[in-house]
N, C-alpha and C positions, 0 to 999 in steps of 0.2 A: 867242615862237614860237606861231603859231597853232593850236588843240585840232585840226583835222585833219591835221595834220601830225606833234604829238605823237603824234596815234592812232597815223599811219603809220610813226613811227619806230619804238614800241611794238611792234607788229605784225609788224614784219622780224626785230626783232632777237628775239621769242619763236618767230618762225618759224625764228632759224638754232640758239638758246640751247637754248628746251623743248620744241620739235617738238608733242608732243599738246597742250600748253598753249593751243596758236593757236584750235582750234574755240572750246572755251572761251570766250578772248575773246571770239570772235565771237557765239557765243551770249550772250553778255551785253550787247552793243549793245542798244539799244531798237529794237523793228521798225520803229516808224513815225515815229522821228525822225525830221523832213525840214527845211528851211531854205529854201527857196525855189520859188516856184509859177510854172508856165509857161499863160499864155492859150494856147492850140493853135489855130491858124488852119489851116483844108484846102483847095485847090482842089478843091471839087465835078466838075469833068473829070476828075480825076487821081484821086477816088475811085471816078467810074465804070472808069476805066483798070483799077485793079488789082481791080473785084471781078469774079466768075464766072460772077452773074449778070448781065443782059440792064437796062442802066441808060440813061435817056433824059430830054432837058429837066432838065438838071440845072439850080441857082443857078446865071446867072455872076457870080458876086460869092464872095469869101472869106468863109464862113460858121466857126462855131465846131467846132471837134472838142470839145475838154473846156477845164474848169481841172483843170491836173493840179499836183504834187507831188514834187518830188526828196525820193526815202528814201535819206536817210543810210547806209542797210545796202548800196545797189546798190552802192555807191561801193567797199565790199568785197567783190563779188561772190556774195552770200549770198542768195540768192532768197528773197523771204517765203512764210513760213511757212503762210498764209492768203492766200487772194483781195480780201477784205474787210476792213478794220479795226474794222468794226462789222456783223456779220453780222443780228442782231437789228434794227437798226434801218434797216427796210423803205420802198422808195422810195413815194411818196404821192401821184400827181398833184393829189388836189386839193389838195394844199397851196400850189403854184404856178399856181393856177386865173390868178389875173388878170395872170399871165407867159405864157401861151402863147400871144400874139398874137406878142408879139417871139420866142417862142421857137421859133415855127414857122417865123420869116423867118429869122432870126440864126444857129439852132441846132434847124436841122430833120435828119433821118436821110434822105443822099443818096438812100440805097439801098431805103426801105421807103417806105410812104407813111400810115405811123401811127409817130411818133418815139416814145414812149414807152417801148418797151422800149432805144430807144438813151440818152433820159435817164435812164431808172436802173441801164443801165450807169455812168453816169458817176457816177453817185452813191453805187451799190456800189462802185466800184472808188476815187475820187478825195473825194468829199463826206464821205463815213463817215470819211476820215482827218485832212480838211483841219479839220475841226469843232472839231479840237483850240484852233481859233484862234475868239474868242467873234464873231466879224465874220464866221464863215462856220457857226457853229454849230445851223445846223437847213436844210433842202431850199429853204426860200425865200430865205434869206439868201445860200448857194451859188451857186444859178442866179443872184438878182441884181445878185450881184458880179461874176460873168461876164461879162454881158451890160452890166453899168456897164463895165467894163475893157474889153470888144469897142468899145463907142459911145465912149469916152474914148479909145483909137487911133486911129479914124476911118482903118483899115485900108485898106479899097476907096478912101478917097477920095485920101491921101496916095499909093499907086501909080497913077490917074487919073493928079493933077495933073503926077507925076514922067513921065509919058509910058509909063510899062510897060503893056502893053497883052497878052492870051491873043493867042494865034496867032505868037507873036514869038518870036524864038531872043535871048540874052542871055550876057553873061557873068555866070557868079555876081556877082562882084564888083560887077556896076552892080547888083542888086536889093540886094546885101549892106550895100553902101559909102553906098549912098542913103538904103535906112532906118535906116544907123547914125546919121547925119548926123539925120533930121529926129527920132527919138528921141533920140538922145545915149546909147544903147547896142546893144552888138553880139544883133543875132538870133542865131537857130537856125534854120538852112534846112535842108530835108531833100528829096530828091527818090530815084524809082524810077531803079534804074539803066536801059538800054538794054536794048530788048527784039528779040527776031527783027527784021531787016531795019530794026532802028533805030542811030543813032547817038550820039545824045546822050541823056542824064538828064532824065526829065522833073520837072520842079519839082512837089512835092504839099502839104509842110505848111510853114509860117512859126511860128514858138514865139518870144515876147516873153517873157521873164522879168520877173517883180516879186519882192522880198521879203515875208517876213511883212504888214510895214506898206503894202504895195499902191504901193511907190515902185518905179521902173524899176532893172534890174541886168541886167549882161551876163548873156547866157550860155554861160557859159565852159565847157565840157564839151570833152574830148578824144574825137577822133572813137573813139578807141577803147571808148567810155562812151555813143556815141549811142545807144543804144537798150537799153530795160532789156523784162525779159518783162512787168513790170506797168504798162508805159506805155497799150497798151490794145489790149485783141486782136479789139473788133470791125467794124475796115477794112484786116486782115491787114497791122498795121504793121511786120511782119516785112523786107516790101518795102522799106520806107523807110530809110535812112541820109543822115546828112552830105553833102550832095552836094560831089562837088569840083570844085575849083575852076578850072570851066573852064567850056565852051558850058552852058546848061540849054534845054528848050522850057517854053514857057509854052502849053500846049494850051488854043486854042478849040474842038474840039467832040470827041464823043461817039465813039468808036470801036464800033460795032455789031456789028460781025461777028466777034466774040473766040469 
């Protein structure tokens, strides 16, 4: 039987047995166990979509959100304890001085037009933890790996050639079924639901999972698990869940007048 499973049996039966015993356990999990990392791809339209302010000329092209990290603890519904896994150890630009050429095209901030405080968001929130692993253990090793994993999908160019195109309506399942096929495993699609005088989900983020060892794995998450509070709170991913499985739009342009 597999150790998340024994957790789970664990877990129920001190929930019907010892009642106060349950926190307990739970406080004794490790905060920032995690087992597998998702690349985060965004539509740059879809992040203009859902922010407040006044967003124009975005990438068309799928740029990077983060490398993020499944904690072991969401899986119990235990929110961390902390923001940061490593609160001391302070994001650096010039550590990745001779990365911000691809880092400005690959993994710019839709919304602003100095990325820097959006890459040490992700370095606060996802690098501080992932560091655990000696292949991502310092600010340049992190972003490089991302951006190796971004260039080794070759994301924008597999939807090119498959014919998916922005401005297009879709059934989940062609964007789904397509790139399960040309990776040989299942994504993570996430779209906003329908807004005032709309009718369909519009598509906003694609999540590839890899293991520890940076080899491809589904991503098997029940929709009821899609979204944890420390996934990342600065493109109000609140919006976003599992899209289902029906029409999605794929927005070409910029809606101005919100």
């Amino acid at each position: 039987m597999k150790p998340v499973v024994l957790y789970l049996f664990g877990y129920f039966w001190l929930a019907v047995c010892c009642g106060s015993a349950t926190p307990k356990l739970l406080d004794s999990h490790p905060p920032h166990e995690w087992n597998k990392l998702y690349l985060v791809h965004h539509w740059p339209v879809t992040v203009c979509k859902m922010s407040e302010n006044p967003c124009k000329d975005p990438p068309m092209y799928w740029t990077i959100h983060g490398l993020w990290y499944i904690n072991l603890s969401w899986f119990f519904h235990r929110p961390d304890k902390s923001e940061e896994c490593n609160r001391t150890w302070h994001f650096n630009r010039s550590e990745i001085q001779d990365l911000l050429g691809d880092m400005k095209q690959y993994w710019p901030d839709i919304l602003h037009p100095n990325s820097t405080q959006f890459w040490k968001h992700e370095w606060d929130k996802h690098g501080t933890c992932v560091a655990t692993l000696e292949s991502l253990n310092s600010q340049k090793k992190y972003f490089s790996k991302a951006l190796e994993l971004y260039e080794k999908l070759q994301f924008n160019s597999y939807l090119s050639k498959l014919g998916i195109k922005p401005g297009t309506y879709y059934q989940l399942s062609t964007i789904r079924d397509n790139l399960t096929n040309i990776y040989g495993v299942t994504p993570k699609i996430q779209c906003i639901s329908p807004e005032k005088g709309e009718e369909v989900q519009t598509i906003g983020q694609i999540k590839i999972c890899f293991t520890k060892e940076f080899n491809l794995r589904n991503c098997t998450e029940s929709k009821a698990n899609s979204y944890s509070a420390h996934e990342n709170t600065f493109f109000r991913p609140e919006e976003l869940s599992i899209c289902t499985d029906s029409l999605i739009y794929y927005p070409s342009e910029v809606q101005l007048n919100k």
